[in-house]
C-alpha positions in Angstrom: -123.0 -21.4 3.1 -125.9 -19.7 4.9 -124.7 -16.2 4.1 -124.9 -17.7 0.4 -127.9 -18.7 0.4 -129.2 -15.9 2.1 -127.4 -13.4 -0.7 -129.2 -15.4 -3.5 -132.1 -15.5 -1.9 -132.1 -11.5 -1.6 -131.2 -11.4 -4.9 -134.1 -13.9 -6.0 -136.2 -11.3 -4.2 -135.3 -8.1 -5.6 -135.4 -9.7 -9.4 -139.0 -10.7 -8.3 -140.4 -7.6 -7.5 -138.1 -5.2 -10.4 -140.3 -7.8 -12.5 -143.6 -7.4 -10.6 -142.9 -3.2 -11.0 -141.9 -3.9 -14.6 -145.6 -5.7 -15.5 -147.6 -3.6 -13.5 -145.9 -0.7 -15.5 -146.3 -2.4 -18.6 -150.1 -2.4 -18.1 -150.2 1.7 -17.0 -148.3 1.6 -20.4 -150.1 -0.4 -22.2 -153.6 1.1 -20.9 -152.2 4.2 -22.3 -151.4 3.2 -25.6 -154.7 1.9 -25.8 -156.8 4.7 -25.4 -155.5 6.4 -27.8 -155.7 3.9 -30.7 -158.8 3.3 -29.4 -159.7 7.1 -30.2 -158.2 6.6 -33.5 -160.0 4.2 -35.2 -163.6 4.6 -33.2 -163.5 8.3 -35.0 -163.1 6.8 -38.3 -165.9 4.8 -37.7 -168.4 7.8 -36.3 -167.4 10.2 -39.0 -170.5 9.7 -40.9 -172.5 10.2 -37.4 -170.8 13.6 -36.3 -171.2 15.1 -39.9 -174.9 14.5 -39.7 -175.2 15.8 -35.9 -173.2 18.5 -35.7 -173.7 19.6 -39.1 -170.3 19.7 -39.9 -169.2 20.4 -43.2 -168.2 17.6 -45.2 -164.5 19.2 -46.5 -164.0 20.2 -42.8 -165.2 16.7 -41.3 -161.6 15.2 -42.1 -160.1 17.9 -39.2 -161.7 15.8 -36.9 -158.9 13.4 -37.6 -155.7 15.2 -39.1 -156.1 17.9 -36.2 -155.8 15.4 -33.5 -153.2 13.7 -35.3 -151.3 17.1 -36.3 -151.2 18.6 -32.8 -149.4 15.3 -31.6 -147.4 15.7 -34.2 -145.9 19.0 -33.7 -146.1 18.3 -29.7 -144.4 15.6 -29.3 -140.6 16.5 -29.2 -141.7 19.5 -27.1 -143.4 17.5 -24.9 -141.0 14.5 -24.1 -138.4 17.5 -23.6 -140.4 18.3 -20.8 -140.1 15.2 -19.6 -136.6 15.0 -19.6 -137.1 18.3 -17.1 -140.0 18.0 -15.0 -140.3 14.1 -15.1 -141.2 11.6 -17.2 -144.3 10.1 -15.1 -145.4 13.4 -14.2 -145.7 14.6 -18.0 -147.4 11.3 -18.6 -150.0 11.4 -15.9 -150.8 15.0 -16.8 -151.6 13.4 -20.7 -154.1 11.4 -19.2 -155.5 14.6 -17.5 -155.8 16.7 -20.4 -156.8 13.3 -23.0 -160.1 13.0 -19.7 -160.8 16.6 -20.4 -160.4 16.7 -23.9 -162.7 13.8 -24.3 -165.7 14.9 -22.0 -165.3 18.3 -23.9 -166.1 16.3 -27.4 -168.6 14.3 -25.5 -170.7 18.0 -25.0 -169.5 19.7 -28.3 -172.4 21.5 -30.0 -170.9 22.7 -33.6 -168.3 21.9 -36.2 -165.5 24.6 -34.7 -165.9 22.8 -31.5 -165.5 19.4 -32.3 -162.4 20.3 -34.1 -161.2 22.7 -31.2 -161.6 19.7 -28.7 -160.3 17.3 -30.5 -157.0 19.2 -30.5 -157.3 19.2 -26.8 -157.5 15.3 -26.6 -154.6 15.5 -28.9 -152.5 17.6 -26.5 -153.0 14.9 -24.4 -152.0 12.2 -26.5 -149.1 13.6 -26.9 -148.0 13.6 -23.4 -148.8 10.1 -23.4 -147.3 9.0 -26.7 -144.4 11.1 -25.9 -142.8 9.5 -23.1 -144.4 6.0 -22.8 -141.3 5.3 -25.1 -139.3 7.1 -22.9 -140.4 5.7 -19.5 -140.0 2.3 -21.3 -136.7 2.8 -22.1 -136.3 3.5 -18.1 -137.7 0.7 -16.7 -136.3 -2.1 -19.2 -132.2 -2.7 -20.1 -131.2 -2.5 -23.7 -131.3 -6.5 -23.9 -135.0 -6.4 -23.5 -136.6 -3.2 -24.8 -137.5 -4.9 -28.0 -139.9 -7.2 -26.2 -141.0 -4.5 -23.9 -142.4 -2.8 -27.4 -143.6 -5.8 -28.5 -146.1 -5.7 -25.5 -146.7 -2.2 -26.1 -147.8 -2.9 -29.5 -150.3 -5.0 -28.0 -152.1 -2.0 -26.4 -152.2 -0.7 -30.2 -153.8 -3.2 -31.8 -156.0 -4.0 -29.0 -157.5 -0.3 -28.8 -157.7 -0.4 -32.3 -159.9 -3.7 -32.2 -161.8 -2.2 -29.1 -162.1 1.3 -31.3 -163.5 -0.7 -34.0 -166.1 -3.4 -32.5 -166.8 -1.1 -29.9 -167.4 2.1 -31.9 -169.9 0.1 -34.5 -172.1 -1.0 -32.1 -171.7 2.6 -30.5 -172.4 4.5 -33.6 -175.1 1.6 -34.5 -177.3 1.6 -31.5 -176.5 4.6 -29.2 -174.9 7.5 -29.9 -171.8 9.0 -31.3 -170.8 10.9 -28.2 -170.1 7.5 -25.9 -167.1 7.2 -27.8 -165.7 10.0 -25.7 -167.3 9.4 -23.1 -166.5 5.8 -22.4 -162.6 7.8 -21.9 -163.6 9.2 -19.1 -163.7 6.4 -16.7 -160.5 4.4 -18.4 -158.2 7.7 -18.0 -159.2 7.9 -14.8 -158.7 4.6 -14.3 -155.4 4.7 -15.9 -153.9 7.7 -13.8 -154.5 6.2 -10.5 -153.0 3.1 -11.5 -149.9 5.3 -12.2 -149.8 7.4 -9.5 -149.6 4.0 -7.5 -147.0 2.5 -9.8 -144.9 5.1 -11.1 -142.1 6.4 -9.5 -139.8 9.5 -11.1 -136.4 8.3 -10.2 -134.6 9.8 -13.5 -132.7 12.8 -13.1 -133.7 16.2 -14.2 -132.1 17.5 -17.5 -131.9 21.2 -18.4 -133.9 22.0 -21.7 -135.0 24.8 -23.9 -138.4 24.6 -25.8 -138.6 25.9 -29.1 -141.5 27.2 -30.2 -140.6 29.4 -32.6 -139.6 26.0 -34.3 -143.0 24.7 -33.2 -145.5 27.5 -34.6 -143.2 27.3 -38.7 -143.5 23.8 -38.4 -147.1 23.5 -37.2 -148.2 26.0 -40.2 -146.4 24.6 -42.5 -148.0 21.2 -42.3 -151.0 23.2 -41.8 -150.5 24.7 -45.7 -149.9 21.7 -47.2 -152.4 19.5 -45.3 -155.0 22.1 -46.2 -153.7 22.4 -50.0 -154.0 18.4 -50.1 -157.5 18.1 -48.4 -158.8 20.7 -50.2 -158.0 19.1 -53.7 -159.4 15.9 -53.0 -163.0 17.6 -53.3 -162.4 20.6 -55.6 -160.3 21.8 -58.7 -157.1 23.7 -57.7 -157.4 27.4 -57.6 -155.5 30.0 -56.6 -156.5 30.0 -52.8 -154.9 26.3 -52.6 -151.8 27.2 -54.5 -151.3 30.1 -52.1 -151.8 27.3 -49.1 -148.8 24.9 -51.0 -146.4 27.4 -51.6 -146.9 29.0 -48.2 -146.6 25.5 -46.1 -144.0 25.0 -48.6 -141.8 28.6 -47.9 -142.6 28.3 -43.9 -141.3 24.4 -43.9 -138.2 26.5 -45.4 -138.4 28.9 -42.4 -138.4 26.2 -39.9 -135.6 24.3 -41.0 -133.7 27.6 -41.3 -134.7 28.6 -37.5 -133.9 24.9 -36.7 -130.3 25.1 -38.0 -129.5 28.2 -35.0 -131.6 27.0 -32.0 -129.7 26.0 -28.9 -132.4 22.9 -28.8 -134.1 22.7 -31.6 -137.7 20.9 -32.0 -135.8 18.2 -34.3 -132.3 17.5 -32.6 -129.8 17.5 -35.6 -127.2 15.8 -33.2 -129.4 12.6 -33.5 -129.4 12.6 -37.3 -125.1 11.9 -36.5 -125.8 8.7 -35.6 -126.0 6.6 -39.0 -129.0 3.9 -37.5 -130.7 6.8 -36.3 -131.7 8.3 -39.7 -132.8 5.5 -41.6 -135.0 4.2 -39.0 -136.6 7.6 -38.4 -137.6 7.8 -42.2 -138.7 4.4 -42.0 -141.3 5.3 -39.3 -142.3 7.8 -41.2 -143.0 6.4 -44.4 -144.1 3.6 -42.8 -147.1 5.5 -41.5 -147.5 7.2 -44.8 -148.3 3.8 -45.9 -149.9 2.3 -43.4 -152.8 4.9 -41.9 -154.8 5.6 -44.6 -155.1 1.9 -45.5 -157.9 1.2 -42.8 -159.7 4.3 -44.3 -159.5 3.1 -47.6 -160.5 -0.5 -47.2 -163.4 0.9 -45.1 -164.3 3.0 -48.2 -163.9 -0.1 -50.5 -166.5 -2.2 -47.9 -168.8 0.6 -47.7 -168.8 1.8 -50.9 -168.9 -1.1 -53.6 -169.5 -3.4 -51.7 -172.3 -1.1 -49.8 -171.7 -3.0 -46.2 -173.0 -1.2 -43.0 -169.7 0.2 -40.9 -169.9 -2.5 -38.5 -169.9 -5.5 -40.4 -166.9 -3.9 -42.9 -165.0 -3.0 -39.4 -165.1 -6.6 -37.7 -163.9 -8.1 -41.3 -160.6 -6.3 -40.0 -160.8 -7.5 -36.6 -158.8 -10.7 -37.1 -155.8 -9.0 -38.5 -155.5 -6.7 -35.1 -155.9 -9.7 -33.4 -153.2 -11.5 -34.8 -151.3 -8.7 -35.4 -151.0 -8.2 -31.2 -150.2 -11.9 -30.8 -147.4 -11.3 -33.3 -146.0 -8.2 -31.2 -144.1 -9.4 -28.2 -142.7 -12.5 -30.0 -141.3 -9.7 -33.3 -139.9 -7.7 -29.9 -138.0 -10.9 -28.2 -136.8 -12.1 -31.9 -135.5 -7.9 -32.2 -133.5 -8.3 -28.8 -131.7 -11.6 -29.8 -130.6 -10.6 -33.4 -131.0 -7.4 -34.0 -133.7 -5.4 -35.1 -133.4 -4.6 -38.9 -134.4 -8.2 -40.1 -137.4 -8.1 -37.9 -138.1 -4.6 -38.9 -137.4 -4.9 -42.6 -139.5 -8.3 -42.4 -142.6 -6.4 -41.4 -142.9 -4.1 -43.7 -142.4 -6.4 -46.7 -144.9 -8.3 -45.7 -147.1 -5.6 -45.5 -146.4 -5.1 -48.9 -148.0 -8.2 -49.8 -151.1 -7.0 -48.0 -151.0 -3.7 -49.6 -150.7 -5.8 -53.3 -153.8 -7.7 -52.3 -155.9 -5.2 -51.5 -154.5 -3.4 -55.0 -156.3 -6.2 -57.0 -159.6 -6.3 -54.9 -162.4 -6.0 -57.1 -166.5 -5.5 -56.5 -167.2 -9.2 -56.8 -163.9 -10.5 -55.2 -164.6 -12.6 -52.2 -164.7 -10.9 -48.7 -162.4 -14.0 -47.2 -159.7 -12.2 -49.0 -160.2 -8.8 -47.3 -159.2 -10.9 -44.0 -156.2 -12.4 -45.2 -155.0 -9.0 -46.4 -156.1 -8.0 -42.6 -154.4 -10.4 -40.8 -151.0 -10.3 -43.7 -151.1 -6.9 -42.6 -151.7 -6.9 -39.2 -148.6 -9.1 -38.5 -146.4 -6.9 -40.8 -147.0 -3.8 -38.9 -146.7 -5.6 -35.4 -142.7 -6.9 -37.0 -141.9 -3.6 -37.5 -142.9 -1.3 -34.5 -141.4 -3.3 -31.6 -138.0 -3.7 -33.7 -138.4 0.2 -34.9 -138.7 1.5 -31.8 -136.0 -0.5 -30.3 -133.5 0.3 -32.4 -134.0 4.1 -32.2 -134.0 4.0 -28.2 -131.0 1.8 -28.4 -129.2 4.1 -30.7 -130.0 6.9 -28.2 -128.1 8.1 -25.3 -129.7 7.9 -21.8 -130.0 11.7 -21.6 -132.2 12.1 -25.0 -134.8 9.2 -24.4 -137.9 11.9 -23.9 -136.6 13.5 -27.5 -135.8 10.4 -29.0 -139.3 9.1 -28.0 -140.6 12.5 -28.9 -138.8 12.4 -32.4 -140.0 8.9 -33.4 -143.9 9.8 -32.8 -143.3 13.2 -34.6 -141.6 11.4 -37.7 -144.3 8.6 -37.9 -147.2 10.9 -37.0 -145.9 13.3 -40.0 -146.5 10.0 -42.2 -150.4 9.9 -40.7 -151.5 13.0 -41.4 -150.6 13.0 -44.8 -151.5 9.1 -45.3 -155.2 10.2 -44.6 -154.9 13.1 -47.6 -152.6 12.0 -49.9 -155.0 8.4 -50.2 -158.3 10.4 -50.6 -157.0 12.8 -53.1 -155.5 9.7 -55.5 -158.5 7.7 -55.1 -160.7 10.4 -56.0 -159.0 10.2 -59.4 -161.4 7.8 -60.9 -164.6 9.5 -59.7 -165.9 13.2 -58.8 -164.2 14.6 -56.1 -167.1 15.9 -53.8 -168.7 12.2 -54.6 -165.7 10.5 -53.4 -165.1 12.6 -50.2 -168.6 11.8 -49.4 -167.8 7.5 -49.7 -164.7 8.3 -48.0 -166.8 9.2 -44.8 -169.7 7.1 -45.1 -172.4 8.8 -45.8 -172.9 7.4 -49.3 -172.1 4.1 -51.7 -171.9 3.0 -55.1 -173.1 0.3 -57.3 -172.8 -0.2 -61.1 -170.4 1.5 -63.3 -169.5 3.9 -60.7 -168.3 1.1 -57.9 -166.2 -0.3 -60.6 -164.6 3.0 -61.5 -164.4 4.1 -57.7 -162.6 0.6 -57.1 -160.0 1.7 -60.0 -159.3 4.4 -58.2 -158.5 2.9 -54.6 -156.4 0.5 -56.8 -154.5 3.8 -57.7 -154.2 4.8 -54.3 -153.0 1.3 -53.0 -149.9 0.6 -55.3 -148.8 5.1 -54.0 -149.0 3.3 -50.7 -146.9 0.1 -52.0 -144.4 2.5 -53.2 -144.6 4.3 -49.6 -144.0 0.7 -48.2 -140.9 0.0 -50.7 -139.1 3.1 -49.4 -139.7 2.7 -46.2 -138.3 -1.4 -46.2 -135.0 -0.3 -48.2 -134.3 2.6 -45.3 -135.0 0.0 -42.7 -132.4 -2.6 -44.8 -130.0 0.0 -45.1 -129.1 0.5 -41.3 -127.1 -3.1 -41.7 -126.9 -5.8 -39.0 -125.7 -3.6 -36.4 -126.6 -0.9 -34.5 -124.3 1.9 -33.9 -123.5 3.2 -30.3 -125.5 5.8 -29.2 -124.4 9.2 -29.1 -123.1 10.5 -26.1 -122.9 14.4 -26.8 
C-alpha cells in the first residue's frame, strides 16, 4: 500500500511540474508570438508618420510592410530546417536576437533605403521565431492537446495585435514613430532570458540540406509580381511592370523546376502525399489572402470617408481582438476533442459574414457596426488557426515538425503579402490611383462624391476577399472528418 501511494504520488509530481514546464513555455511562446504581431499592426498604424520623416516615397512606403512580411516568407522553411539541425530553442532564441537588433536598427534609420533594409532584418528574425514556435509546440505538447496549445498561442496574436494598435496610436499620436521599435528592445530581451531559463533542446538532431538556390527563384519571383502589383495600384501598366509579371512569373517557373530535383527542397513535396496536408496548407494560405489586408482596408474606410484620426479608427477594432483571443484556447480544446476541420471550416465562414458586412458599409452607416464586423471577425480567425495548425502538425511526422512549422508560415505568409497589394490595387478602381495609395496610408481623406466613390471601391475589394474566404472554407471542408496518419518517410 505505501509503495502505492508513494508511486502515485511520484507520478502526481512529475505531471505537476511537465505542466508547470509546459506554461512557463507557453508564455516564452506566447511572448514571442506577440512581438511580432505587435510589429505588424503598430506599422500600419505609423505608416503615415515614417513617410513624412524619413521622406519616403509614397510607392516605396508599402515595402516597409511586404519586405518584412516577404523575407519571413521565403525564410521560413529554411529556417525551421535548421532547427531540425542545430536545435529548435537555439534557432528560436537567436530570432529574438536578430528581431532586438533589427528593431533598434529601425529605431536609428535615417532614409527610405534604410528603413526598408532594417526592416528585412527584423523580419529575419521573425522568422526564426515564427518558424519553430510551432515546432517547439509540437515538442512539448502530445497530439491530444496541441489544438489547445495553439489556441493559447493565438492569444499572443491577437493580444500583440491589440497592444500594436492601442499602443502604436498613442505612440504615433503623442511621441514619436521610432518607440515603436524601440519599446522591442527591452521585451526581446526580456523574452530570451526567460528562454534560456526555460528551454531545454532535448530533440535529436536531424541531418538537412538548405536550398537556396530554391530560396533566391522563389524570393524573386514574389519579388516580380509583388512589385508588378504594387506598382499598378498607383500608375497605369507599362512596359517596365509587364517585364516585372512575366519575369516573377518565368522565375516561379524556375523554382518549381529546381524544386522538383533538390535532395531537400525549400517546399517538401513528400508532405503534399499526405491528402489532409494539402488542403489545409492552401487553406492557410488563402486564408491570409483574405484576412490581412482587411485591417488595412477598414482603416482606410475610417480614415478616409469617415475622416477619423488613426487612433480612434484603430480602438473601434480593439474589441474584436479581444474577443477573438478569448475565443482561441476554447476553438483549440473543441479541435482536440472532435477534430479540427469543423472548428477550422467554422471560422472561416464566419469570417465571411464579417467580410459581407464590411462589403455593405457605407459613409453614413453607423460605426457600432464596424465593431460587430470586428469582433464576427475576430472570433472567425481565432476558430481557424488553433484547429489549422493542429491538423498540419498532426498530419506531420515527428522528424519534419521544423518544415512543417516552416511550411505553414511560408504558405500563409504567401497569402499576406499579396493580401496587402491585391486589396489596394482593386480598391483603387473607383478613384485615382496615386489618390488612393495616398488614403491607403493615411496621409489624406475624402468627403463628398469622392468618399462615396472610394467606398465603392473598398466594396470591390471586400467581396475579392469574400471569394478568397470561400476557397479557403471549401479546402478546409474537403480534408473530411479525419485526419490522415502522418507520413513517416
Amino acid at each position: 500500500m505505501v509503495n502505492k501511494h508513494t508511486t502515485i504520488t511520484h507520478t502526481d509530481i512529475y505531471h505537476s511540474r511537465l505542466t508547470q514546464h509546459q506554461g512557463l513555455a507557453m508564455v516564452v511562446i506566447m511572448i514571442g508570438v506577440l512581438i511580432t504581431a505587435i510589429d505588424t499592426t503598430i506599422v500600419v498604424l505609423a505608416l503615415p508618420e515614417i513617410q513624412r520623416g524619413l521622406k519616403v516615397g509614397l510607392a516605396s512606403v508599402i515595402w516597409v510592410v511586404i519586405g518584412y512580411l516577404l523575407v519571413i516568407t521565403l525564410l521560413a522553411t529554411q529556417v525551421g530546417r535548421l532547427g531540425d539541425m542545430f536545435g529548435r530553442v537555439r534557432m528560436y532564441e537567436t530570432g529574438f536576437l536578430i528581431f532586438i537588433l533589427g528593431s533598434l536598427a529601425c529605431a536609428l534609420s535615417w532614409n527610405e533605403a534604410s528603413i526598408i533594409i532594417f526592416r528585412i532584418i527584423q523580419g529575419i528574425g521573425g522568422a526564426f521565431i515564427t518558424a519553430n514556435s510551432g515546432a517547439i509546440i509540437a515538442d512539448l505538447y502530445p497530439l491530444e492537446h496541441r489544438g489547445r496549445a495553439y489556441g493559447y498561442n493565438s492569444i499572443g496574436w491577437n493580444l500583440g495585435a491589440v497592444l500594436g494598435i492601442i499602443i502604436g496610436g498613442f505612440i504615433v499620436t503623442y511621441i514619436s514613430w521610432r518607440w515603436i521599435f524601440w519599446i522591442n528592445v527591452p521585451i526581446g530581451i526580456g523574452a530570451i532570458m526567460l528562454a534560456i531559463k526555460i528551454f531545454k533542446d532535448k530533440t535529436d538532431r536531424q541531418k538537412h540540406k538548405l536550398d537556396p538556390l530554391g530560396m533566391f527563384s522563389l524570393g524573386f519571383g514574389l519579388f516580380g509580381l509583388l512589385w508588378a502589383v504594387t506598382k499598378l495600384a498607383t500608375t497605369s501598366i507599362n512596359t517596365s511592370i509587364l517585364s516585372f509579371l512575366i519575369g516573377g512569373i518565368v522565375l516561379l517557373f524556375i523554382f518549381w523546376l529546381i524544386e522538383r530535383h533538390q535532395e531537400e527542397p525549400m517546399l517538401h513535396f513528400s508532405i503534399f502525399k499526405i491528402p489532409t496536408m494539402t488542403p489545409s496548407l492552401l487553406a492557410a494560405m488563402f486564408q491570409g489572402l483574405a484576412n490581412f489586408a482587411i485591417l488595412f482596408l477598414v482603416i482606410m474606410y475610417l480614415q478616409g470617408p469617415r475622416g477619423l484620426t488613426p487612433i480612434n479608427a484603430s480602438l473601434l477594432l480593439v474589441p474584436g481582438y479581444i474577443i477573438g483571443s478569448a475565443i482561441g484556447p476554447f476553438a483549440g480544446r473543441l479541435a482536440d476533442k472532435i477534430g479540427p476541420v469543423l472548428p477550422a471550416t467554422f471560422g472561416l465562414e464566419i469570417q465571411v459574414v464579417a467580410l459581407f458586412i464590411y462589403a455593405h458599409l457605407a459613409i453614413n452607416t453607423g460605426l457600432w457596426l464596424v465593431v460587430i464586423a470586428s469582433i464576427i471577425n475576430g472570433i472567425g480567425a481565432s476558430s481557424f488557426f488553433p484547429a489549422n495548425s493542429s491538423a498540419i502538425m498532426k498530419a506531420s511526422p515527428a522528424k519534419m515538425f521544423g518544415i512543417s512549422s516552416g511550411m505553414m508560415r511560408t504558405f500563409a505568409n504567401i497569402g499576406m503579402v499579396f493580401s496587402f497589394s491585391v486589396a489596394i490595387l482593386v480598391a483603387s478602381r473607383s478613384i485615382t490611383k496615386k489618390l488612393a495609395f495616398a488614403i491607403f496610408v493615411g496621409v489624406t481623406n475624402l468627403h463628398g462624391h469622392l468618399a462615396i466613390a472610394f467606398t465603392n471601391g473598398l466594396h470591390a475589394a471586400f467581396y475579392v476577399l469574400m471569394s478568397f474566404m470561400l476557397i479557403a472554407a471549401l479546402l478546409s471542408l474537403l480534408r473530411g472528418k479525419k485526419i490522415n496518419k502522418p507520413l513517416t518517410t
